[in-house]
Structures are given as C-alpha cells and as structure tokens.
C-alpha positions in Angstrom: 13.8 -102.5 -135.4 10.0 -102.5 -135.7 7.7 -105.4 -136.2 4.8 -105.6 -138.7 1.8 -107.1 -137.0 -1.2 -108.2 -139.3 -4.4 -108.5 -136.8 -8.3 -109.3 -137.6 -10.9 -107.2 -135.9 -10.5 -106.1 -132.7 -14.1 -106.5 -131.0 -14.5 -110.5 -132.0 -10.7 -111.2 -132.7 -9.4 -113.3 -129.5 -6.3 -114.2 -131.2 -5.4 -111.0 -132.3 -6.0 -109.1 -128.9 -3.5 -112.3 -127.9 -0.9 -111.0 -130.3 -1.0 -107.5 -129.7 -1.1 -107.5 -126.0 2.3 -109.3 -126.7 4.0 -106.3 -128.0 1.8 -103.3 -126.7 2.3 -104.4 -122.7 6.1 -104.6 -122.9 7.1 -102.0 -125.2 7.9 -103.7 -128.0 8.3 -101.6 -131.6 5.5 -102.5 -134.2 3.2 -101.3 -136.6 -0.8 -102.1 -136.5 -2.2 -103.3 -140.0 -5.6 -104.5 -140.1 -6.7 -107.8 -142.2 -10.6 -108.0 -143.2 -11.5 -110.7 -141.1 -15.0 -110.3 -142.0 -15.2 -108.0 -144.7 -14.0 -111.2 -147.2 -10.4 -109.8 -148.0 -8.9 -112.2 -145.4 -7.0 -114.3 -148.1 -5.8 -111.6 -150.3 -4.7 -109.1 -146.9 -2.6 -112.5 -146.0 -1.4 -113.8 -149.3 2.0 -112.2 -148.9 2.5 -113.8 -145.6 2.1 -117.1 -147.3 1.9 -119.3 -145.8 0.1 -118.2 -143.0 -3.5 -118.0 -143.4 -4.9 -116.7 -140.0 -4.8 -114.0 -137.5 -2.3 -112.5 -136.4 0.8 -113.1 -138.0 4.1 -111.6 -136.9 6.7 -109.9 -139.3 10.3 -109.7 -137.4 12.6 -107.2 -138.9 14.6 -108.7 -141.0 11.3 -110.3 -142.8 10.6 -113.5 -141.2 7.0 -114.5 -141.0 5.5 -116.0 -137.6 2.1 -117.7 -137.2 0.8 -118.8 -134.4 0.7 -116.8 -131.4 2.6 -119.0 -129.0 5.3 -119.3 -131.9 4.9 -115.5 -131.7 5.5 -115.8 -128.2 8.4 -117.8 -127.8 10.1 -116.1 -130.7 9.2 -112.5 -128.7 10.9 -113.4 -125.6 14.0 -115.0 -127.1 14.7 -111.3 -129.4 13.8 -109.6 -126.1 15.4 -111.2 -123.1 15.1 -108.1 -121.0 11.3 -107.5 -121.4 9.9 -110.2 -118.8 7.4 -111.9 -121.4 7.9 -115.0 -119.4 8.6 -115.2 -115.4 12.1 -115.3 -114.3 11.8 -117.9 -112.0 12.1 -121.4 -113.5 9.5 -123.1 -111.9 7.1 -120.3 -113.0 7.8 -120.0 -116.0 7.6 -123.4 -116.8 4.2 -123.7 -115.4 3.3 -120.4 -117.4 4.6 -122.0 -120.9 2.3 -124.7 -120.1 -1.0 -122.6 -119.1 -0.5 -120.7 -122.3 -0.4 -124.1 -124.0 -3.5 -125.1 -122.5 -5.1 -122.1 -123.3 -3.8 -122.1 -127.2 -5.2 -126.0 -127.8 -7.7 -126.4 -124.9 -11.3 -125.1 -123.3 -13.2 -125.9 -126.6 -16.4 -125.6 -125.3 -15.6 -122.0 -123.7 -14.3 -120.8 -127.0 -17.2 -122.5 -129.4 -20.6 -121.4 -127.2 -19.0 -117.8 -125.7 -17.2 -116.0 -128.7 -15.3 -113.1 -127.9 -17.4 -110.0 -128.0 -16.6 -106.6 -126.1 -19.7 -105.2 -126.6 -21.8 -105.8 -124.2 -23.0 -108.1 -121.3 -25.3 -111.2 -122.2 -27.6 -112.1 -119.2 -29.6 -115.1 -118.3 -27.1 -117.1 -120.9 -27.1 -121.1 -119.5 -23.5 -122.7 -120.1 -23.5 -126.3 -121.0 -22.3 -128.8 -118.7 -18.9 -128.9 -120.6 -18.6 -125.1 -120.5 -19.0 -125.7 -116.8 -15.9 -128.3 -116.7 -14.2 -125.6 -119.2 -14.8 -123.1 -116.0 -13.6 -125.2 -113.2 -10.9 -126.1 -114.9 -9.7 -122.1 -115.0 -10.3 -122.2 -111.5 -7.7 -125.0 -111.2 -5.1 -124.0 -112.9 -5.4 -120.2 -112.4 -4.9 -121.1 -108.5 -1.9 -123.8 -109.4 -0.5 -120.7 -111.2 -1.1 -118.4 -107.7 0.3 -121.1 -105.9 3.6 -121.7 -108.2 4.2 -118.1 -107.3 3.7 -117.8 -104.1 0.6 -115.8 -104.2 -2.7 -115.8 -102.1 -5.2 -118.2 -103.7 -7.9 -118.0 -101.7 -10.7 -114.8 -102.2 -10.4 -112.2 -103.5 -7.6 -112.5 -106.0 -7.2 -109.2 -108.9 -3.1 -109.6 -109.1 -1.3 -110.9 -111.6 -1.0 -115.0 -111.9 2.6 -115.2 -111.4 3.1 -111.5 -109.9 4.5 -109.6 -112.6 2.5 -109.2 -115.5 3.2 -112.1 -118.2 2.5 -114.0 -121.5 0.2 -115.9 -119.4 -1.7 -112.9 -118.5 -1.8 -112.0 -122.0 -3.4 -115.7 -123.3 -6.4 -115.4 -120.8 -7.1 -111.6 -121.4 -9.6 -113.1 -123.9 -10.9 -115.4 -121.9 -11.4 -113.0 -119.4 -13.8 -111.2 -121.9 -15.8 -114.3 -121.9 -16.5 -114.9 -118.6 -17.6 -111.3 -117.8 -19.4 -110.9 -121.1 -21.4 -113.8 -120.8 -21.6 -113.1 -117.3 -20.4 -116.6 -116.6 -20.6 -118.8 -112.6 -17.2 -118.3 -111.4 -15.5 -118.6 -108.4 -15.0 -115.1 -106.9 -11.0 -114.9 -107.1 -11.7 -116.0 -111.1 -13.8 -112.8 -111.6 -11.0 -110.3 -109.8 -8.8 -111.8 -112.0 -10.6 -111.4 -114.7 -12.0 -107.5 -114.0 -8.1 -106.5 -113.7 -7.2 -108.6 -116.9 -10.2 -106.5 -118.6 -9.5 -103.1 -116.5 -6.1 -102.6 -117.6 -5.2 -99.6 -119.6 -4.4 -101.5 -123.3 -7.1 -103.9 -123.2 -9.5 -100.4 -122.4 -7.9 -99.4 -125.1 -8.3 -102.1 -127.5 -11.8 -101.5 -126.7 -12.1 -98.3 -127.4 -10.6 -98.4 -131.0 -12.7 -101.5 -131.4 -15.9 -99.6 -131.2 -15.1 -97.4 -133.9 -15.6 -100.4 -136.6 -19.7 -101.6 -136.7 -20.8 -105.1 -138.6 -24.4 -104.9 -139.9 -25.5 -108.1 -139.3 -23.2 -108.4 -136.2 -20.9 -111.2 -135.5 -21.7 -113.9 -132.8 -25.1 -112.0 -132.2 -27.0 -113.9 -129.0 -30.6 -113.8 -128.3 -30.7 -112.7 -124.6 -31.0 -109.3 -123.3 -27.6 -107.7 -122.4 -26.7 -104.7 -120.4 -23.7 -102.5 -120.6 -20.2 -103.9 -120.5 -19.3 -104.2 -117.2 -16.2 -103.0 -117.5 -15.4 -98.9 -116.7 -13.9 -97.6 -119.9 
C-alpha cells in the first residue's frame, strides 16, 4: 500500500517540502519521483496525472490522483486515522484545519518577495510594509494556536503549535525557511518556532538531498550579501 508522490525541486519547492513532510513525518509508505520544475519538462512529467498541473500531486494506491496539498491532507488523515496528521482534540484541530487554510490561500506578500530558498541567509533584506502585516499576523495566529492547546505563549517558544507534531507544523515548515532565510523581524517565540520547524531531522534532510541539484542561473537569486544557512545540518 504505497503512494506515488510526484514533487518539483526540493531547494525552491515550498509546496512540495509541504507534501512530503506529510508522508515522511508519520510514516507513511510512498515513492519519491522528481518532476522538472525548472528544467522545462514540468508539463510532460505531469501529463499522466492530468489533470493536475502542479507540484505535488498525490497517487493513492488504488490510482487516484490528488492535487492540492490540503486535498492531499485531508485525504491522508482520513486513509490513516491512527497516524495523528491532525490533533485529537476537537477544538484543536479545528483551529489547525483552519491555520493550514490560511497558510494554503493567504500571506501573499510573504510568499511573492521571500521565495523559498535553503541555501543560504540573505542579510540587510528590507520587507515591505505588507510583508510586515504578513509577519504579525504569524505572530497572531501561531500564539492563538499555543493558546488553543494549552501551551506557553509567551518567550521563548520551540515546541510544537498544538503539542504533538501536526499538519499544521508541516504547512509552515516553509514558511519557517523564509523567515530565517531572509533573516526576517520576528517576535522571539516566532523564531524558536521556526529554528525547531527547520532543525528537525527530515526537513535537514530535505536539505541535504536538495543540495545535490545546482541551477546555473539560480532561482529567486537576491542581490544582498548572505552568510551561511543558519541552520546546523
């Protein structure tokens, strides 16, 4: 019972770090296959998924295509009851279904001026004022999402938002990678949360195996000067 997931590259791919964080961190079966996102073969790698046309796309089984990662989602934790995708408690995971909604359809100016890159650490880089609101707004809702579950949400917060690791965790895992890689004003419990989000084992590993691929020019290059990624391998 293994699933076929179809994922874009993995140092600039948000989505697809999304998708596979959803099977890799609760030990769900699948097999990796890589779609040139930026190599030009996007539409032919996809065209027998029709009709999806992005990254990633889901393959259950029995051969049923899923776009979308929070159709992914929802159709991960209803096969898998028993893996904890969402919290068990009601109230919480309500509140998480509707964080990863805002996350899938919301912070447009975070995702349109900070791109995804796990390179490398941008310095000196000025967000706009609505890249500020995008920020604050994080701030909010990350410590609703403490508060839902009963956790501390007041300095120095690294756990995760609703205790046990969740789908919730999973949609800001890329976000995470823009605040630090950017090197973004946050509040300080925003940045604990967002080194553990970065720190954990698969996302070090995502990075690693995105490293081995190299785009000449590079995508979502910025003019500042950049130190190391923060993060310890």
């Amino acid at each position: 019972m293994t699933y076929d997931l179809f994922l874009g590259d993995r140092m600039y791919s948000s989505w697809s770090l999304r998708g596979w964080l959803m099977l890799e961190k609760f030990g769900l079966p699948y097999r990796p296959h890589m779609v040139g996102l930026y190599s030009g073969t996007m539409a032919t790698d996809l065209a027998p998924l029709a009709p999806a046309r992005l990254v990633p796309v889901l393959r259950t089984p029995d051969g049923t295509i899923v776009g979308e990662t929070l159709a992914m989602a929802e159709t991960l934790a209803e096969r898998h009851p028993q893996a904890g995708l969402w919290p068990a408690d009601p109230a919480a995971r309500a509140t998480a279904r509707w964080l990863c909604a805002e996350m899938a359809t919301g912070f447009a100016a975070l995702r349109a001026v900070c791109p995804m890159q796990l390179q490398r650490q941008y310095q000196g880089f000025a967000p706009t004022a609505a890249v500020v609101e995008d920020l604050a707004r994080l701030d909010t809702i990350w410590t609703h999402a403490r508060a839902i579950s009963g956790q501390t949400v007041s300095g120095q917060t690294g756990g995760w938002l609703f205790g046990a690791y969740s789908l919730a965790d999973v949609f800001y895992t890329p976000v995470a990678a823009r605040l630090v890689g950017y090197d973004l004003p946050i509040s300080d419990a925003a940045r604990a949360y967002a080194t553990a989000l970065l720190s954990d084992p698969a996302v070090r590993e995502w990075r690693q195996q995105a490293r081995e691929v190299t785009y000449d020019p590079e995508p979502y290059a910025c003019d500042l000067p950049a130190t190391a990624w923060p993060i310890a391998d």
